[in-house]
C-alpha beads as a LAMMPS data file, in Angstrom:
LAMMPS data file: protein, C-alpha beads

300 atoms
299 bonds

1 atom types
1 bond types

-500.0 500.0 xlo xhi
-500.0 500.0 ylo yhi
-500.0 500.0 zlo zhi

Masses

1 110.0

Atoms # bond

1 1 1 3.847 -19.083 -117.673
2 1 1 1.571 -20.961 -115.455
3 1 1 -1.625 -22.893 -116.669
4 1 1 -4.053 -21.279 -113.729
5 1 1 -4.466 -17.588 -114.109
6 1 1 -3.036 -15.542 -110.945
7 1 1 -6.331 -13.915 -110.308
8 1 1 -7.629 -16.825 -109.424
9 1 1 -5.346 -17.653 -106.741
10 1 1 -5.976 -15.023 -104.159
11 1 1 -3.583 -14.366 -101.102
12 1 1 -4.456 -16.368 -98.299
13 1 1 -3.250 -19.218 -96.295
14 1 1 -4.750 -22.502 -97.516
15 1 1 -4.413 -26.363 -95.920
16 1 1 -4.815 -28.881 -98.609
17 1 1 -6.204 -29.762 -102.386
18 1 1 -8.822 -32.238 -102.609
19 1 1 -9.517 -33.374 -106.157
20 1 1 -12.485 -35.019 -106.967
21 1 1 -14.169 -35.708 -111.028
22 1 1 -18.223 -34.073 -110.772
23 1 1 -19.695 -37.047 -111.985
24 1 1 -21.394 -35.009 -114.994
25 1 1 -20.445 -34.639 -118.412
26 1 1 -17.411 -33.569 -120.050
27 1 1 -18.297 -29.762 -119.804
28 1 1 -18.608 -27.496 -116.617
29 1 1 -22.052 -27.178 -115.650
30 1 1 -23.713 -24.118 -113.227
31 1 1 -23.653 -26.979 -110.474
32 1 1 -19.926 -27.927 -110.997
33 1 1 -18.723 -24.406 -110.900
34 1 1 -20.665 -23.480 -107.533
35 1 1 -18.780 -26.906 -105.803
36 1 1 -15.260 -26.497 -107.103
37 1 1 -12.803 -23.755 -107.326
38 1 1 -11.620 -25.029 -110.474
39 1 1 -12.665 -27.224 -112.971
40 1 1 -10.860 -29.049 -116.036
41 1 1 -13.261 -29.951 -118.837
42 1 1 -12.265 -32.819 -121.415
43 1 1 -9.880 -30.950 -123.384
44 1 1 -7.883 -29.651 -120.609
45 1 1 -9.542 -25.968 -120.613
46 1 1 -10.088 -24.255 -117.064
47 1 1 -13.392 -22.771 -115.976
48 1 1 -13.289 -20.887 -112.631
49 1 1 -16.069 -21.563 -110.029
50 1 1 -18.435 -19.396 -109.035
51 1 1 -16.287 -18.802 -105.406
52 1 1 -13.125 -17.831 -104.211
53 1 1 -10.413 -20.068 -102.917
54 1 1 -10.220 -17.356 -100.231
55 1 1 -14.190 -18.283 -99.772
56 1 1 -12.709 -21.379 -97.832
57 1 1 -10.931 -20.002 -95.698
58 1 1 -13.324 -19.695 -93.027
59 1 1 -16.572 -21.380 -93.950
60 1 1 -18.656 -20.210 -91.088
61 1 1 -20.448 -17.416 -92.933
62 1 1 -21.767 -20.598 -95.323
63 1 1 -20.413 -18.773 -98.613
64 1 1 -17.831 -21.315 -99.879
65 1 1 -17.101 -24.170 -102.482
66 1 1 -18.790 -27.041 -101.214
67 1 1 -16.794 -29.811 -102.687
68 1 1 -15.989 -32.215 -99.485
69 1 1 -18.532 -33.243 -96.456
70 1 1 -17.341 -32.010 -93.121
71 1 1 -13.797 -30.465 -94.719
72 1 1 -14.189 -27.321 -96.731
73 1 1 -12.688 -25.345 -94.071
74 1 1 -8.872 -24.665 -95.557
75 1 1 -9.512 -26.934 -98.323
76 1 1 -8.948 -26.356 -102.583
77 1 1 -11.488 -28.232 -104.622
78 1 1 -10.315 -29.053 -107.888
79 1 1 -12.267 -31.069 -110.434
80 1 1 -11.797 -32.821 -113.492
81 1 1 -15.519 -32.587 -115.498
82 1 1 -16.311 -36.549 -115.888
83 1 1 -17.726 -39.529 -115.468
84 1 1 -21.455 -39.459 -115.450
85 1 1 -23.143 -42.740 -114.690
86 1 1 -20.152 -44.030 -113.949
87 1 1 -20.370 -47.271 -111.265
88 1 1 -17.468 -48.486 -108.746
89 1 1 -18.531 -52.180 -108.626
90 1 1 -18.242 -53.993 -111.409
91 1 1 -16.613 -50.731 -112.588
92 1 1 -17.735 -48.775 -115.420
93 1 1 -16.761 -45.862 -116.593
94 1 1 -20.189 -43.462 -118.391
95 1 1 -20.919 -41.802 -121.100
96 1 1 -18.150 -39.474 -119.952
97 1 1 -14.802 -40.946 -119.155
98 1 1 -11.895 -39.339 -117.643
99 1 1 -9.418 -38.253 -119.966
100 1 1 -5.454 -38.849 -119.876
101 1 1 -5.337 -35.200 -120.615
102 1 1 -7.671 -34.321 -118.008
103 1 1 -5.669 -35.808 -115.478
104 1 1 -2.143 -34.574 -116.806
105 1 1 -3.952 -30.961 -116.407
106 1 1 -5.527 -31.601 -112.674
107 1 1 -1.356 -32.914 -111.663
108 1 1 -0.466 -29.307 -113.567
109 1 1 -3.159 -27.265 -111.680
110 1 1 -2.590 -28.706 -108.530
111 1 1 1.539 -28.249 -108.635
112 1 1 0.385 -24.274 -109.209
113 1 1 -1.378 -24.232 -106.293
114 1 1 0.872 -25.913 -103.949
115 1 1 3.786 -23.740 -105.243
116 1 1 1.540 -20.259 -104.657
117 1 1 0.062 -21.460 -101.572
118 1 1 3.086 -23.018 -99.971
119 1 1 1.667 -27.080 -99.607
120 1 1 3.717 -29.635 -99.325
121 1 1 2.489 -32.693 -101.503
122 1 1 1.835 -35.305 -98.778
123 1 1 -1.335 -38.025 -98.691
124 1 1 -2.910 -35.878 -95.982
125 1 1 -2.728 -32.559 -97.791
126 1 1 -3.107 -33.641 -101.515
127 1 1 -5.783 -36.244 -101.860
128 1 1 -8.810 -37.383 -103.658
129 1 1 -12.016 -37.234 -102.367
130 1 1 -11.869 -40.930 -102.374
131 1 1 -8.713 -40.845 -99.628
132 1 1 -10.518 -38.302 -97.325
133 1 1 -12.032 -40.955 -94.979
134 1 1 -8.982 -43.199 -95.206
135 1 1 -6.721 -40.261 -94.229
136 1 1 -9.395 -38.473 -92.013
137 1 1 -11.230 -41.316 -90.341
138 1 1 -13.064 -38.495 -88.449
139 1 1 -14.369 -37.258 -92.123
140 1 1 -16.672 -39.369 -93.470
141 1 1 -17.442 -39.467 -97.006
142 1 1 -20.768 -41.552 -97.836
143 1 1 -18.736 -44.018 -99.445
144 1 1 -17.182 -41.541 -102.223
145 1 1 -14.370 -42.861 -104.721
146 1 1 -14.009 -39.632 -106.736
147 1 1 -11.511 -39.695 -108.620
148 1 1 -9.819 -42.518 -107.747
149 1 1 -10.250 -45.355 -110.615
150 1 1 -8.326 -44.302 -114.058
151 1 1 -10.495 -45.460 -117.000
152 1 1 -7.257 -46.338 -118.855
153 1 1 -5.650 -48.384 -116.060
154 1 1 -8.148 -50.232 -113.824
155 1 1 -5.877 -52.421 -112.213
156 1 1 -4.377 -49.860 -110.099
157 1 1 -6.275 -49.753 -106.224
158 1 1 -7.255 -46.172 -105.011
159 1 1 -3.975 -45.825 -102.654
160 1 1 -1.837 -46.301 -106.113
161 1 1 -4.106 -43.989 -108.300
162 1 1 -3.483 -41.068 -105.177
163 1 1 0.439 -42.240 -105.004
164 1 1 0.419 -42.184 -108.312
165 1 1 -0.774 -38.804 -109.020
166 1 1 1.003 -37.041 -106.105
167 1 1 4.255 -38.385 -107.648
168 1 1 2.848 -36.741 -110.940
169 1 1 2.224 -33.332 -109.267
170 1 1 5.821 -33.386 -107.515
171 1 1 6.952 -33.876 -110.869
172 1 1 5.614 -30.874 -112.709
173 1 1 6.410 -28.514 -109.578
174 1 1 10.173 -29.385 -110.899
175 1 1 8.780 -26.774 -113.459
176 1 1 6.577 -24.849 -111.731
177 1 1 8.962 -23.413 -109.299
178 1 1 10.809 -21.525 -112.121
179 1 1 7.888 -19.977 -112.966
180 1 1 7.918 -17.033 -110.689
181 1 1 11.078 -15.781 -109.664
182 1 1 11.572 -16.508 -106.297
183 1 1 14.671 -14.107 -104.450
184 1 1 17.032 -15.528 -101.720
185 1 1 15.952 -12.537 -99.912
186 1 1 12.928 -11.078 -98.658
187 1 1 11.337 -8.985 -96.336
188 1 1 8.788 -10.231 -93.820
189 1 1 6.727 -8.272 -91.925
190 1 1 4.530 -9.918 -89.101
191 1 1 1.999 -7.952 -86.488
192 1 1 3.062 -5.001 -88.520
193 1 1 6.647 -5.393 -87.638
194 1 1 9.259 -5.906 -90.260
195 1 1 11.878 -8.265 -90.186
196 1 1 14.674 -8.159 -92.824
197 1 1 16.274 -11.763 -91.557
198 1 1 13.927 -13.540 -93.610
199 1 1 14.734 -15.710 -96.914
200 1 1 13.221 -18.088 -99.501
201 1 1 15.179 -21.921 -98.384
202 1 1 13.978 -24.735 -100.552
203 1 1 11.111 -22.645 -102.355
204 1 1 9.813 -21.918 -98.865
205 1 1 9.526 -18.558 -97.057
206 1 1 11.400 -18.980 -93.532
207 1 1 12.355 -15.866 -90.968
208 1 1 15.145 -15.750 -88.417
209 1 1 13.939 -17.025 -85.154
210 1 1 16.060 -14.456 -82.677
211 1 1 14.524 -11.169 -84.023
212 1 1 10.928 -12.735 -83.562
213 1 1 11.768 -13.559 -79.450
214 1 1 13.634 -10.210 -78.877
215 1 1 10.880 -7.953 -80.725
216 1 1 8.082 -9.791 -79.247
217 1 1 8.905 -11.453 -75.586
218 1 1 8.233 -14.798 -77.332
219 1 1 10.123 -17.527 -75.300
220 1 1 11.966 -21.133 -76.372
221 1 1 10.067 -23.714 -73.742
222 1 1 11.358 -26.748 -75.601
223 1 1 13.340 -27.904 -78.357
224 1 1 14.275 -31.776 -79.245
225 1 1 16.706 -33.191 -81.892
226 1 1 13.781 -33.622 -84.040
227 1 1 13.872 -30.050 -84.619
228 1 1 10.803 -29.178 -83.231
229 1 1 10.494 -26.762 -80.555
230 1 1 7.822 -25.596 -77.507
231 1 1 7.385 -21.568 -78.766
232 1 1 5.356 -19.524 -76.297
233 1 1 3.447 -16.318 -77.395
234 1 1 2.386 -14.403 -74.374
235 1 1 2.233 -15.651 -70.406
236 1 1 -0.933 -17.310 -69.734
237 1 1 -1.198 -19.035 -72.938
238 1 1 0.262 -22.417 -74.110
239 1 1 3.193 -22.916 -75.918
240 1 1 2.438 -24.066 -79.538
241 1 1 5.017 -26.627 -81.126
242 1 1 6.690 -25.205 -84.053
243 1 1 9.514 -26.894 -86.950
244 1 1 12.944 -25.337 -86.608
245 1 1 15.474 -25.396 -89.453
246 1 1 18.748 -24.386 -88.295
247 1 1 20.603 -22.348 -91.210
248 1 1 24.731 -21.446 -90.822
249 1 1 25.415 -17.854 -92.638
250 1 1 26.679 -20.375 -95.509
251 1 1 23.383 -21.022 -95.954
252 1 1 24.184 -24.834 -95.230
253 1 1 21.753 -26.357 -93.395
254 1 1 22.695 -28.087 -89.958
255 1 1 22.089 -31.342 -88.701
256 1 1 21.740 -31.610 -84.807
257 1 1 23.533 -34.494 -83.294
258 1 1 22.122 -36.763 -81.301
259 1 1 22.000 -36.676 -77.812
260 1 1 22.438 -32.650 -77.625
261 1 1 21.412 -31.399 -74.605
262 1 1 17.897 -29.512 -74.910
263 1 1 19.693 -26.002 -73.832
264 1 1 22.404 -26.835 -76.192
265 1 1 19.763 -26.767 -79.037
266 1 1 17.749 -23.485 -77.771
267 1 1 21.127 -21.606 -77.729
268 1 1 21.469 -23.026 -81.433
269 1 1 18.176 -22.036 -82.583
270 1 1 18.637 -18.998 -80.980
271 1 1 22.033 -18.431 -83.255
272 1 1 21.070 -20.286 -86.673
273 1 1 17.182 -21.103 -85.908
274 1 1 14.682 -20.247 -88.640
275 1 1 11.129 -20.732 -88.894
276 1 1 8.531 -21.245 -91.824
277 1 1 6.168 -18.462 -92.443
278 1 1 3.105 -20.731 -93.031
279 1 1 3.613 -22.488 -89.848
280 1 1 4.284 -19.347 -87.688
281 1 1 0.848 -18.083 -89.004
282 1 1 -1.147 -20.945 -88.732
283 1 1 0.223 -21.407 -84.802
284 1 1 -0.604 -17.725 -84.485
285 1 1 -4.053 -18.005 -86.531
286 1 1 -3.173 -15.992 -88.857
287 1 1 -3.037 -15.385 -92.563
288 1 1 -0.302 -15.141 -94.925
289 1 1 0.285 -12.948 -98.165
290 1 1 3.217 -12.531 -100.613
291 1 1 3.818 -9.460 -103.001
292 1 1 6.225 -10.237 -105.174
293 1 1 6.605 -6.768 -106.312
294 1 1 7.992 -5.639 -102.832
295 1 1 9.266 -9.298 -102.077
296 1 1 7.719 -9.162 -98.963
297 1 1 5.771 -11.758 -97.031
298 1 1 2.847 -10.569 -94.154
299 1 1 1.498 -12.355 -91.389
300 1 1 -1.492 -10.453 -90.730

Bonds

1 1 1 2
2 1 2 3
3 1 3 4
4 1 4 5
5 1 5 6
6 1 6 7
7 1 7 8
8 1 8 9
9 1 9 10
10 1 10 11
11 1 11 12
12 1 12 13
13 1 13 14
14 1 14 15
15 1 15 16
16 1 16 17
17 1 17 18
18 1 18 19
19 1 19 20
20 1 20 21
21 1 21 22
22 1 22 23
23 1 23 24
24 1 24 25
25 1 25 26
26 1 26 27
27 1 27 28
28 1 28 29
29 1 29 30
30 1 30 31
31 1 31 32
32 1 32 33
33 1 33 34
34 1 34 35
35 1 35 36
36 1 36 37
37 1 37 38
38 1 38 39
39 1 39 40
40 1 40 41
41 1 41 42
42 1 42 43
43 1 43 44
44 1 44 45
45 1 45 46
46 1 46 47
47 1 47 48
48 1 48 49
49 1 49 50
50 1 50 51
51 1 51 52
52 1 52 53
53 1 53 54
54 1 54 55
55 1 55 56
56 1 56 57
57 1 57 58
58 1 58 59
59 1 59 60
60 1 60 61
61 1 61 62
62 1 62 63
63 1 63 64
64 1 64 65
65 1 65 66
66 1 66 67
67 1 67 68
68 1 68 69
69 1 69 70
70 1 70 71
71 1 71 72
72 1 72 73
73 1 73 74
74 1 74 75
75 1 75 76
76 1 76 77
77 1 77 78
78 1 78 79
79 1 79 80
80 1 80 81
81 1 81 82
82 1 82 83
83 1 83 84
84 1 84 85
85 1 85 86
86 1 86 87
87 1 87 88
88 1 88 89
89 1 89 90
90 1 90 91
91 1 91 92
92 1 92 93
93 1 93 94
94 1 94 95
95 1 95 96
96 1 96 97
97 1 97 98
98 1 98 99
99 1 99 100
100 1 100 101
101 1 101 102
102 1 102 103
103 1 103 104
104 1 104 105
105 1 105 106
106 1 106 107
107 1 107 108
108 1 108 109
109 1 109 110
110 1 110 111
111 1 111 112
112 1 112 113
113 1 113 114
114 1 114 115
115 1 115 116
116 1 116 117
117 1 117 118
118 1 118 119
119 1 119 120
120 1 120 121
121 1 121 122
122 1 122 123
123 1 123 124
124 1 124 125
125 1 125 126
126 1 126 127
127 1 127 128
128 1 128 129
129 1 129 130
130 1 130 131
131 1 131 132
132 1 132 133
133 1 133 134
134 1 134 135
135 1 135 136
136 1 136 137
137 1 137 138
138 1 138 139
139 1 139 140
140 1 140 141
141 1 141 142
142 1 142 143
143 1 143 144
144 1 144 145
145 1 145 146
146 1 146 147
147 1 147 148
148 1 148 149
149 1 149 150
150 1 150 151
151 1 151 152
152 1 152 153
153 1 153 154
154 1 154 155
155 1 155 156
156 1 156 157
157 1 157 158
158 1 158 159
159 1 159 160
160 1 160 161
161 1 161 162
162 1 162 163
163 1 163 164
164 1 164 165
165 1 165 166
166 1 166 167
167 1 167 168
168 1 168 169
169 1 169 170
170 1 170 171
171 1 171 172
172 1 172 173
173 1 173 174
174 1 174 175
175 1 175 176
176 1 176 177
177 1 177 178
178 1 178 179
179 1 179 180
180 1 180 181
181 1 181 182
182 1 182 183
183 1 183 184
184 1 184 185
185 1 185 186
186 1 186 187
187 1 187 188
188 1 188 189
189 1 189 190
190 1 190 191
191 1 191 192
192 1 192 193
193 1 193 194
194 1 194 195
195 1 195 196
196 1 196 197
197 1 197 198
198 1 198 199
199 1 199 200
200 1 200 201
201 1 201 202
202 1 202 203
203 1 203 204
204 1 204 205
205 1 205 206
206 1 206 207
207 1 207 208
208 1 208 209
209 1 209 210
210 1 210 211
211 1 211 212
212 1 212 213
213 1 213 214
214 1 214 215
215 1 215 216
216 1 216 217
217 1 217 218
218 1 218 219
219 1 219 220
220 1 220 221
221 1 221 222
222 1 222 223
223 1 223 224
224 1 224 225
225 1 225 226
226 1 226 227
227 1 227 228
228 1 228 229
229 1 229 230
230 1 230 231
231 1 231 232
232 1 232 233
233 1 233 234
234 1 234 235
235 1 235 236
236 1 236 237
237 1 237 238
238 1 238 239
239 1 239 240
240 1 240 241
241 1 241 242
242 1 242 243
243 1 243 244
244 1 244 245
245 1 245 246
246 1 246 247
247 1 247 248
248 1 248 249
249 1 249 250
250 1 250 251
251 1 251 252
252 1 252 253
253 1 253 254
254 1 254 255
255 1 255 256
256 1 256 257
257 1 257 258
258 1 258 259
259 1 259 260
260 1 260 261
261 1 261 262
262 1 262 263
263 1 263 264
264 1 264 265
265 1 265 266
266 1 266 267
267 1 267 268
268 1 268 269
269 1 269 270
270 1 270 271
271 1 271 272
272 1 272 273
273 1 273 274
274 1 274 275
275 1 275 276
276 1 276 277
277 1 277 278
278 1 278 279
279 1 279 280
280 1 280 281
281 1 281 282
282 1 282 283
283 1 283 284
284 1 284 285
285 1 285 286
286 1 286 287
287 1 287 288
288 1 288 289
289 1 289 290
290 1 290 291
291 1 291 292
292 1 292 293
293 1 293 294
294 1 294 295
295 1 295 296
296 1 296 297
297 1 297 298
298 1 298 299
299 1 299 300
């Protein structure tokens, strides 16, 4: 059994985590919970904020966790309940430190939420709040450090602290992925079509890429030995560029040599070619949902 409760996690399609500490006390206050989707007091208990992840999806209706200037849009706030009065230079911690098992809990949390929501743990898509401007020059933060400075190792700079803690959360989703039980085979169904060519590869949900250009007119523009590929939707539009994995009916994955000739590789993705669901739906601005009852996944 997970640690976050599965009615908190809501189907939608989310970008990134950004953890942060609420520079308050050791408890969730009324404040904290209206910022963050989910809190971690000093004990390691969970309180749930007052909105939904799926408020963040779209924050142009203003109702939304408010946990990151200028990036709420798509983005998980998670916070550890800390470090009132605390100061960056000379640093000192508050009345309310950071605990060890606050930040063991926050790894734990996060590693649920990448495994339900499909993120990959990468410096632009789990970071502290402290690494948004660094990451996102185009973001800035007001000089924010949250929650990069661990009370019980000081001697570590803010890029080790985030390194440190992503290698943490890869770490527990080692676990995490056994938690649900994830099938080989699925069903997904996208614009209301279904599509029975579609599996779970390396914990991720991918669908054949032949079905998709047959049912819908989509068309192959490019595709490089990078395995990334020129996909176009409908004429008049542009293509969008889309990952390709290509899959043999071993399930073996295949590597593409170099110097392949481009329509060497479209007739190959065209035979073995898979997609990922999250990226097919973010390229088509759309959502994603799983029901593992049915073991389907909808692109909607």
């Amino acid at each position: 059994m997970g640690i976050v409760p599965t009615t908190w996690m809501p189907n939608c399609s989310m970008k990134r985590i950004i953890i942060h500490w609420t520079a308050g006390g050791h408890k969730a206050s009324s404040s904290d919970k209206s910022h963050y989707h989910i809190l971690i007091e000093d004990d390691g208990n969970l309180v749930r904020g007052t909105h939904s992840i799926k408020d963040n999806v779209s924050t142009a209706d203003n109702v939304y966790a408010a946990h990151t200037a200028l990036f709420n849009t798509g983005s998980i706030g998670v916070s550890v309940c800390c470090m009132s009065g605390a100061v960056e230079k000379p640093f000192k911690a508050g009345s309310f430190p950071m605990t060890q098992t606050q930040w063991e809990t926050m790894a734990q949390v996060v590693a649920e939420l990448c495994d339900f929501y499909d993120i990959e743990v990468t410096a632009k898509t789990v970071l502290g709040h402290g690494e948004v401007e660094r990451e996102f020059p185009n973001k800035p933060q007001r000089g924010k450090w949250d929650p990069m400075v661990l009370p019980w190792d000081t001697s570590l700079s803010k890029r080790q602290v985030g390194d440190q803690f992503r290698t943490l959360v890869k770490t527990k989703l080692t676990g995490v992925s056994g938690l649900v039980e994830t099938p080989a085979s699925i069903t997904a169904v996208i614009q209301g079509k279904p599509f029975r060519e579609a599996q779970i590869f390396n914990e991720k949900s991918i669908v054949k890429i032949r079905p998709l250009l047959d049912t819908f007119n989509w068309k192959i523009i490019t595709a490089n030995d990078q395995e990334v590929m020129e996909l176009k939707f409908a004429d008049g539009e542009e293509a969008k560029s889309l990952g390709f994995l290509l899959i043999e009916h071993s399930n073996n994955p295949m590597d593409i040599p170099e110097g392949t000739s481009q329509g060497e590789i479209i007739k190959k993705i065209e035979q073995f070619g898979f997609v990922k669901v999250v990226d097919l739906a973010q390229a088509l601005n759309l959502s994603v949902t799983w029901d593992g009852t049915t073991r389907t996944v909808t692109i909607e």
